[in-house]
C-alpha positions in Angstrom: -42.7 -18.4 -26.3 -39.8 -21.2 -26.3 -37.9 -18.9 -28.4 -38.3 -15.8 -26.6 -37.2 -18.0 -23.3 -34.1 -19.1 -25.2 -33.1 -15.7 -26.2 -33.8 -14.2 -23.1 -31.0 -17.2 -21.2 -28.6 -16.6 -24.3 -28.8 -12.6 -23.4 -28.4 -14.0 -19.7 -25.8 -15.7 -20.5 -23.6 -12.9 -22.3 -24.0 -10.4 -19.5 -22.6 -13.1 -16.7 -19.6 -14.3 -18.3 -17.7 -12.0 -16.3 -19.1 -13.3 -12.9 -18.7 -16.8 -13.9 -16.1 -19.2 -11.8 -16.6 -16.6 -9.2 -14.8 -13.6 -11.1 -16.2 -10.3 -10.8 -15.8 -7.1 -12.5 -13.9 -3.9 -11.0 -17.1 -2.5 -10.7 -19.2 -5.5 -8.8 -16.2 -5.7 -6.7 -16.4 -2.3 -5.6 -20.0 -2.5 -5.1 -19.8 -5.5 -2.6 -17.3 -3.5 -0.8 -19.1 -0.1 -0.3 -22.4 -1.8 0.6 -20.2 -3.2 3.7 -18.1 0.3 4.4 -19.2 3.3 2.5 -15.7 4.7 3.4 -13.3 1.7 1.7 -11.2 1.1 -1.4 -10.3 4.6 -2.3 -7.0 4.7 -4.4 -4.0 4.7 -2.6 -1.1 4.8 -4.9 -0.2 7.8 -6.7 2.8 8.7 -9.6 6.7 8.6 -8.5 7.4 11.1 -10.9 6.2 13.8 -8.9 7.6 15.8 -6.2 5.6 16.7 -2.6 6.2 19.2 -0.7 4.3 20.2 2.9 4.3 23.9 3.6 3.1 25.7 6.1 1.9 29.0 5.4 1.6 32.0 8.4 -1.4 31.8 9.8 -3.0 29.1 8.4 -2.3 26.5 11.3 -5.7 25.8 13.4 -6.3 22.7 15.8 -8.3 19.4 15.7 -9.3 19.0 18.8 -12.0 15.9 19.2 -13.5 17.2 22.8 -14.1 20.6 21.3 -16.2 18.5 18.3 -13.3 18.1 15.6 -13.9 14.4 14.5 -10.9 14.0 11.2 -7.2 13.7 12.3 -6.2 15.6 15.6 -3.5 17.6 16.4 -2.1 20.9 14.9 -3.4 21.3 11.1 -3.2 23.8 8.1 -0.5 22.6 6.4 -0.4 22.2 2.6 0.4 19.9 0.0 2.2 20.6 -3.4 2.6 18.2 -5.9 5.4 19.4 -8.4 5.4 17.6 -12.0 9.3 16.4 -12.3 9.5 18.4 -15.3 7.3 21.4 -14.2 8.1 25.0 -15.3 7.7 28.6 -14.0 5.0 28.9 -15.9 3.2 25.6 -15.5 -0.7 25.7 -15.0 -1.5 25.7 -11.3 -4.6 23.6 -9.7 -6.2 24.2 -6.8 -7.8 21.2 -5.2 -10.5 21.1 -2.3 -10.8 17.6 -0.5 -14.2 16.5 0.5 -16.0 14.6 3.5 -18.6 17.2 4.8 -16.4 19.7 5.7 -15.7 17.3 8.6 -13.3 15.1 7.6 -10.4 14.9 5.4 -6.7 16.2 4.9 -4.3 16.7 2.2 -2.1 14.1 3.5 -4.3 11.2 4.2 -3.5 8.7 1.7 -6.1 8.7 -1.0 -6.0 12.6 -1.3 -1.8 12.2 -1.3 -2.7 10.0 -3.9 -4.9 12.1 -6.0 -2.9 15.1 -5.9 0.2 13.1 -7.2 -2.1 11.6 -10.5 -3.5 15.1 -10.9 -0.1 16.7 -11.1 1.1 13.3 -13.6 -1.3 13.7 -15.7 -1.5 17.3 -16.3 1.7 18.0 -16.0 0.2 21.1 -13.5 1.5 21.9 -9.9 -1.2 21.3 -7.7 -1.9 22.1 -4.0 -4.5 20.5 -1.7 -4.6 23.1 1.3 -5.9 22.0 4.9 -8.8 24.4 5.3 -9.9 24.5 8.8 -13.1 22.1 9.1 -15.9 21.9 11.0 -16.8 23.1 14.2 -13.5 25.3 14.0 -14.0 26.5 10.4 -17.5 27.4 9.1 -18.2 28.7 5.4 -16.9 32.3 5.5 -13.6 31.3 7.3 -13.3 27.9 5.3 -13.9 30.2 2.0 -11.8 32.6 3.2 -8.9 30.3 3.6 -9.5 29.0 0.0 -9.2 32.2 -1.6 -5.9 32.8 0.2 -4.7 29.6 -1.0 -5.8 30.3 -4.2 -3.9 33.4 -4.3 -0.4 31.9 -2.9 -0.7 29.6 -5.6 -0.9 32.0 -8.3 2.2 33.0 -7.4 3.9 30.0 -5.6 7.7 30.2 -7.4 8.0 26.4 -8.7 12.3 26.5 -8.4 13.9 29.5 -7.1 14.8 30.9 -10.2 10.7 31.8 -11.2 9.3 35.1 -10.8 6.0 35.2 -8.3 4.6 37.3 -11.2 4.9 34.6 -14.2 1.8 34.3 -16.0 0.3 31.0 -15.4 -3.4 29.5 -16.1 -5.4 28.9 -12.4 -7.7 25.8 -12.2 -10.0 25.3 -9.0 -11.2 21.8 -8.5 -12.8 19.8 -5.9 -14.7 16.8 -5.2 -18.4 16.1 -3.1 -18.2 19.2 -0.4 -14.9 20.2 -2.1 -16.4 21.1 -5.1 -19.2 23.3 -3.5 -16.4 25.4 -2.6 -14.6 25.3 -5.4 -17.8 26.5 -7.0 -18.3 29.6 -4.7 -14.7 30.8 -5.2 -15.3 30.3 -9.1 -18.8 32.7 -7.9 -17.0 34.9 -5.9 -14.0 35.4 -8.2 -16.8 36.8 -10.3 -18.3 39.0 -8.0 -14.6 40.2 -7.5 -11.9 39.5 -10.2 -8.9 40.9 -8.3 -8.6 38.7 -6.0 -6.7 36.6 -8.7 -3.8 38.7 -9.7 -3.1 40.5 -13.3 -0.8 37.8 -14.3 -2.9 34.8 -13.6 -5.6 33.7 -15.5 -8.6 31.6 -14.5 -8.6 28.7 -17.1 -11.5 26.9 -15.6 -12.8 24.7 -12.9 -13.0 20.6 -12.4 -15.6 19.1 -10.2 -16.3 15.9 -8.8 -19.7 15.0 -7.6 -20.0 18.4 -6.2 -22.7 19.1 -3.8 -24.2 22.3 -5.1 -28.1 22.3 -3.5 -27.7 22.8 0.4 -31.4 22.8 0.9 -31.2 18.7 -0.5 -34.3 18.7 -2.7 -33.1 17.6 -6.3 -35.5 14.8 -7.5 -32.5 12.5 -7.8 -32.9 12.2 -3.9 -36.2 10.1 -4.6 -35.1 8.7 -7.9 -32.1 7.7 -7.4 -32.8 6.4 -3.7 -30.8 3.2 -3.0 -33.0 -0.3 -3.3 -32.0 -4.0 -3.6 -34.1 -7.1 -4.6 -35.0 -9.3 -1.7 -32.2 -12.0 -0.7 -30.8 -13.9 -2.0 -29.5 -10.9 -4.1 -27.1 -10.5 -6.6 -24.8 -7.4 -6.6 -26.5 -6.3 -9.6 -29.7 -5.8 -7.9 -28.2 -3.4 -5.8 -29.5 0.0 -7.5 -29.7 3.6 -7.1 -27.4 5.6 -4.6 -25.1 2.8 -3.1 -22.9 5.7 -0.9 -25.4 7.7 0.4 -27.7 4.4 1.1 -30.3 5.7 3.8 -34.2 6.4 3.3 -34.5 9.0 0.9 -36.0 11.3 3.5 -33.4 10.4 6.0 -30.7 10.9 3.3 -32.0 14.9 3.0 -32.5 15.6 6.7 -29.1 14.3 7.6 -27.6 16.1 4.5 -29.1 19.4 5.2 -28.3 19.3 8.9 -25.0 18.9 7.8 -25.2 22.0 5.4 -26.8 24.1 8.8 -24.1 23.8 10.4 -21.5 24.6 7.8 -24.1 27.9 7.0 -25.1 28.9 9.8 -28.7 29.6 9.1 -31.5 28.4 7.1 -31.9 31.6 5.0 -28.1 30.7 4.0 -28.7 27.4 2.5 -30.0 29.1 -0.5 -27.2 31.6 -0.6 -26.0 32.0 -4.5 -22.3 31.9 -3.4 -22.3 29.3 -0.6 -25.0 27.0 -2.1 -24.4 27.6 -6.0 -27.1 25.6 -7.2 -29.3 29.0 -6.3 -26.9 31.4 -8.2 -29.2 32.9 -10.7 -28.4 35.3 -13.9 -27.4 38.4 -11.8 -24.3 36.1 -10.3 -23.7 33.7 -13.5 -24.4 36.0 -16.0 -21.9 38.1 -13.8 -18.5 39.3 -15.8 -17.2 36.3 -17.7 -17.3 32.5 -16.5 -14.0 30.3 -16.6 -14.9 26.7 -18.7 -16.3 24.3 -16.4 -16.2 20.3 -16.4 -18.2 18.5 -13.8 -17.7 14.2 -13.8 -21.1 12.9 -11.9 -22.1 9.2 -11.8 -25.7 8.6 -13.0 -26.9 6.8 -9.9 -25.8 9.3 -7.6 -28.3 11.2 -5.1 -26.9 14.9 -6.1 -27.0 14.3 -9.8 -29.4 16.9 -10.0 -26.9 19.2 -8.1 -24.5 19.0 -11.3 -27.3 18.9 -14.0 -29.4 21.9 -13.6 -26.3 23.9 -12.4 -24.6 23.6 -15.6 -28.0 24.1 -17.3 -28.1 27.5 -15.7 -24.4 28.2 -16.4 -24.4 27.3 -19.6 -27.5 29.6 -20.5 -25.6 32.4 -18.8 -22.5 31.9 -21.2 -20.3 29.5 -19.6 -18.1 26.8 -21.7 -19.8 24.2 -19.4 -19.1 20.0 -20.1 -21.0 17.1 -17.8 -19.7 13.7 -17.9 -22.5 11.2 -16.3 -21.2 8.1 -16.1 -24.0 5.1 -16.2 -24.2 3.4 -12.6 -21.0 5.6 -11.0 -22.0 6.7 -7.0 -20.4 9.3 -5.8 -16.9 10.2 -6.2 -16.1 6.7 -8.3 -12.9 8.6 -9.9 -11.5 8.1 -6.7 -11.7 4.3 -6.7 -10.3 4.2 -10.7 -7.3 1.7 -9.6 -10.5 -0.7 -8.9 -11.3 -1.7 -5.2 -8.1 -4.0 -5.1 -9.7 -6.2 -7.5 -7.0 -6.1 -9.9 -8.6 -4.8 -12.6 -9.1 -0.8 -13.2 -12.6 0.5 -12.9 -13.2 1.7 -16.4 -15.9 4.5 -15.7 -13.1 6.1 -12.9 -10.2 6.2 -15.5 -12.2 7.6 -18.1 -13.5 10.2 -15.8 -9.5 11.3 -15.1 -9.0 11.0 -18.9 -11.9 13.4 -19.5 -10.6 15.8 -16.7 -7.3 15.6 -18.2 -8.0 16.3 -21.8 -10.2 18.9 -20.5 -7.5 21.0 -18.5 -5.3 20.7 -21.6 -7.7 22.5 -24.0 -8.7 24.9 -21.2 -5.4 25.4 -20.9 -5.0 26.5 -24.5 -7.8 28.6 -24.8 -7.1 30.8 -21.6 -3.9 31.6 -23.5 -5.4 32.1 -26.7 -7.1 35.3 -25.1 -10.2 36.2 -26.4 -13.5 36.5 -25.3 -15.0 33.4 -24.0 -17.9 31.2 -26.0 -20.1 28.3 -25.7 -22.6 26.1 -27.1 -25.8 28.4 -28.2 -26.3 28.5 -24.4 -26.2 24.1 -23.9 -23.9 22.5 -21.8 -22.1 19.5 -23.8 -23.6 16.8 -21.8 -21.9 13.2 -22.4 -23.6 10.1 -20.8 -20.9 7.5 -20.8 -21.4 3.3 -20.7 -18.8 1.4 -19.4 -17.3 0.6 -22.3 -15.2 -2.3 -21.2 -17.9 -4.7 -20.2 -18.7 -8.2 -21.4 -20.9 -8.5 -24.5 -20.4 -4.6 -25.9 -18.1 -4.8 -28.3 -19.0 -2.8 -31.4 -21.6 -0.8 -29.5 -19.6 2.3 -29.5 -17.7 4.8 -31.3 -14.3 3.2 -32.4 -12.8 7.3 -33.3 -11.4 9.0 -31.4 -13.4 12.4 -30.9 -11.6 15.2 -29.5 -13.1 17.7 -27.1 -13.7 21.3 -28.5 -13.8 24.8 -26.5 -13.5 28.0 -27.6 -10.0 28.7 -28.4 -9.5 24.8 -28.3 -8.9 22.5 -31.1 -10.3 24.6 -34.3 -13.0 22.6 -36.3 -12.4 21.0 -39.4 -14.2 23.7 -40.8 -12.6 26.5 -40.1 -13.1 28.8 -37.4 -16.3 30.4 -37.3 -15.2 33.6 -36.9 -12.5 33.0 -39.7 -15.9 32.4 -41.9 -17.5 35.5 -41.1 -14.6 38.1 -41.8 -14.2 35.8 -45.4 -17.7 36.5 -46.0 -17.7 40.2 -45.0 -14.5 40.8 -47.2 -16.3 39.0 -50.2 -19.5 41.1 -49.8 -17.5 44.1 -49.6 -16.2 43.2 -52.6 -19.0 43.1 -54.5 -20.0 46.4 -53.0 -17.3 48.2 -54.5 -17.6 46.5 -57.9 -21.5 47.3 -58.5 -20.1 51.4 -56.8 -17.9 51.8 -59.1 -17.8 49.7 -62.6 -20.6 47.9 -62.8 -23.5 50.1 -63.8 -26.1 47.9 -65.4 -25.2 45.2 -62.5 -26.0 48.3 -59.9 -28.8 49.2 -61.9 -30.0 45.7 -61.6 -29.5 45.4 -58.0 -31.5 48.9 -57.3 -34.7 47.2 -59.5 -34.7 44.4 -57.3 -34.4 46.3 -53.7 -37.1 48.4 -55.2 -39.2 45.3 -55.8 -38.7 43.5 -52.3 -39.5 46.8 -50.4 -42.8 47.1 -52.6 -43.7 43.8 -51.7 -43.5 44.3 -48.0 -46.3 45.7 -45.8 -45.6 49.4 -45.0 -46.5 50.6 -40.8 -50.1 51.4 -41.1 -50.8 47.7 -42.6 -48.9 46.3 -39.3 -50.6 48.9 -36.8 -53.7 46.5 -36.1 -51.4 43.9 -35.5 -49.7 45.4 -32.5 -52.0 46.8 -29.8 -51.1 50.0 -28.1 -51.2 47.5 -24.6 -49.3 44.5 -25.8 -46.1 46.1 -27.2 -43.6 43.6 -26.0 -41.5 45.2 -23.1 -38.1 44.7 -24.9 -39.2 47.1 -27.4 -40.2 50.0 -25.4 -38.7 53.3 -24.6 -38.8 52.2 -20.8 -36.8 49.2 -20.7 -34.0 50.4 -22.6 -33.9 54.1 -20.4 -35.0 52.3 -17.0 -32.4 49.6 -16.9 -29.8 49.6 -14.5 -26.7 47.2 -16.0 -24.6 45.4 -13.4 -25.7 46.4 -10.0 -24.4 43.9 -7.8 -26.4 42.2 -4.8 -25.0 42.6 -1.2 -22.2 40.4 -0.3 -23.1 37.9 2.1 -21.2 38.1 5.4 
């Protein structure tokens, strides 16, 4: 027993040296801080290497108004933001990027999503454009969708210096974080339903997500599960667990959240819409054409975990290149708070999640050009659960090699490409076909002894008969399913 005590205050001991003299970790720091205000410490500073431009497109102005309900900045909106990489080209991958807050709040040009779009457009060396959708009461889905597939399109052929041609091929990204990223998600959907409303020369490379809220009817378990819950006082910050954001009663947290997705539907019968609320899109919409690769960051404590999860689950099984990042402990939308709370240290989990969205654009990036047919994982998403690997007392726990992410048409395996291996093996067993045709007599003769031996040995129809009953032939087998299908027939647009 006096051992197991002094083991258990050596193991103590290890995990608080960080909080010792008062010093706390990015991550505790930014805890204390969103218990207090749920909307502080976002990150403020972007890159100075990139150049932002406003824009203002025809007919995209619409006005905040806060006595007519609008409740985020007032005054004429709609403009855009374009961040330009300083040594961007004409054919430079493009990103789209939806801001969150509820479809209520929000802007391109407040100063965390400035901020955002400056890193995003650093680091990927894309131009990216954050566009002001109208937002609620003034927009609601249809008309906020709308707008996003127009500013999709203007991107795809938005000419980076004067000197690029509006009809340059380029790779399209759509990203977005919370609410954001639903809508990112239905244009990814409805560009599905609908490829032309991306023009010939673009392709669509794939998607980035954020915490994306995906279930507007607000029933994942992770609403129970990961329900926010502290020890009683006095309390240490690490006894604050679950969903630290989102912190109400769990049945409070889903009225309030689907009261929120009523009004930006319209209708109850619309919160399971496969286009506006994505986490119902079944096999007719994701099995739909083919599906850009998709990369979705989520932390593990969040409320709408489920909302990523079992999304990419279904995506995945519908052919979809489709990678989840959960990151242990992370609450929603911590790659926004990677510069650390003002703590002075950066929060580990957010800057891996940029590094993992990063890499990921690159070899997206490579593999829409490679052309091709897209593939995936035997129907799996690649699902990564990520420790902060940074904290006191870990060292040696994890991988020190660097492993590199693979797509199709990304980096090729050590191996060899798979379908390199097949066309080597169908040359060789031509090969040997044309030998035993031709020269090879007593081989062939061999070979046709053998063939005769494995058919003898297998049972002929009217040994299998009793095995099948006239009743129970499996469906897939019948004459019906293959001359009564119907291939493709789309469901009717929502209005």
């Amino acid at each position: 027993m006096r051992s197991t005590l002094g083991l258990l205050c050596l193991c103590w001991a290890a995990a608080d040296l960080g909080t010792l003299g008062g010093q706390h970790s990015a991550e505790d720091s930014c805890r204390q801080q969103l218990l207090a205000n749920s909307s502080c410490c976002l990150d403020q500073h972007g890159d100075h290497d990139v150049l932002q431009r406003k824009i203002a497109r025809p007919g995209t102005a619409w006005p905040c108004v806060p006595k007519d309900g609008c409740v985020s900045t007032e005054g004429r909106r709609g403009d855009d933001l374009i961040s330009v990489p300083e040594d961007a080209t004409c054919d430079s991958c493009r990103i789209l990027f939806l801001h969150g807050g509820s479809w209520y709040y929000g802007s391109p040009v407040t100063d965390e999503y400035r901020a955002l779009a400056a890193k995003l457009a650093h680091r990927t060396r894309c131009v990216v454009m954050l566009p002001d959708f109208p937002l609620l009461p003034v927009g609601k889905y249809v008309s906020i969708l709308t707008a996003s597939v127009k500013s999709l399109q203007f991107l795809s052929t938005y000419q980076v210096w004067e000197s690029c041609r509006p009809s340059t091929p380029v790779n399209m990204f759509i990203g977005g974080d919370s609410s954001g990223g639903t809508t990112a998600l239905s244009i990814v959907l409805r560009w599905k339903q609908d490829p032309d409303i991306l023009p010939a020369h673009a392709s669509f490379a794939g998607g980035i997500f954020w915490s994306p809220w995906t279930n507007l009817m607000c029933n994942t378990p992770e609403y129970i599960t990961n329900a926010y819950m502290h020890g009683p006082p006095p309390t240490d910050i690490s006894d604050h667990v679950g969903d630290i954001v989102f912190n109400q009663r769990p049945l409070e947290n889903m009225a309030s959240f689907r009261q929120n997705a009523l009004e930006y539907v319209g209708s109850l019968q619309m919160l399971k819409d496969p286009i506006a609320s994505p986490f119902f899109a079944d096999s007719e919409w994701l099995g739909m054409g083919t599906t850009p690769a998709l990369y979705f960051a989520v932390g593990s404590s969040e409320t709408i975990l489920g909302d990523t999860t079992i999304l990419a689950e279904k995506a995945a099984a519908n052919g979809a290149r489709v990678v989840v990042d959960i990151f242990h402990g992370m609450w929603h939308d911590f790659p926004m708070y990677s510069d650390g709370c003002g703590s002075g240290q950066p929060l580990w989990p957010g800057q891996r999640a940029w590094n993992n969205t990063v890499e990921f654009v690159r070899v997206a990036s490579i593999g829409a050009s490679a052309g091709g047919a897209p593939g995936n994982a035997g129907g799996w998403p690649l699902i990564r659960y990520i420790y902060d690997e940074s904290a006191q007392g870990r060292a040696g726990w994890f991988p020190s090699k660097s492993r590199p992410l693979l797509l199709e048409h990304g980096r090729v395996e050590a191996g060899g490409h798979p379908w390199l291996k097949a066309l080597v093996f169908m040359l060789f067993g031509a090969l040997v076909g044309q030998l035993v045709s031709v020269g090879c007599a007593p081989l062939r003769t061999a070979v046709q002894k053998l063939l005769a031996t494995k058919r003898g040995s297998r049972a002929g129809p009217e040994e299998m008969a009793p095995l099948l009953e006239p009743n129970r032939v499996p469906r897939q087998y019948s004459s019906q399913a293959v001359t009564g299908r119907r291939i493709g027939v789309p469901r009717a647009q929502p209005a």
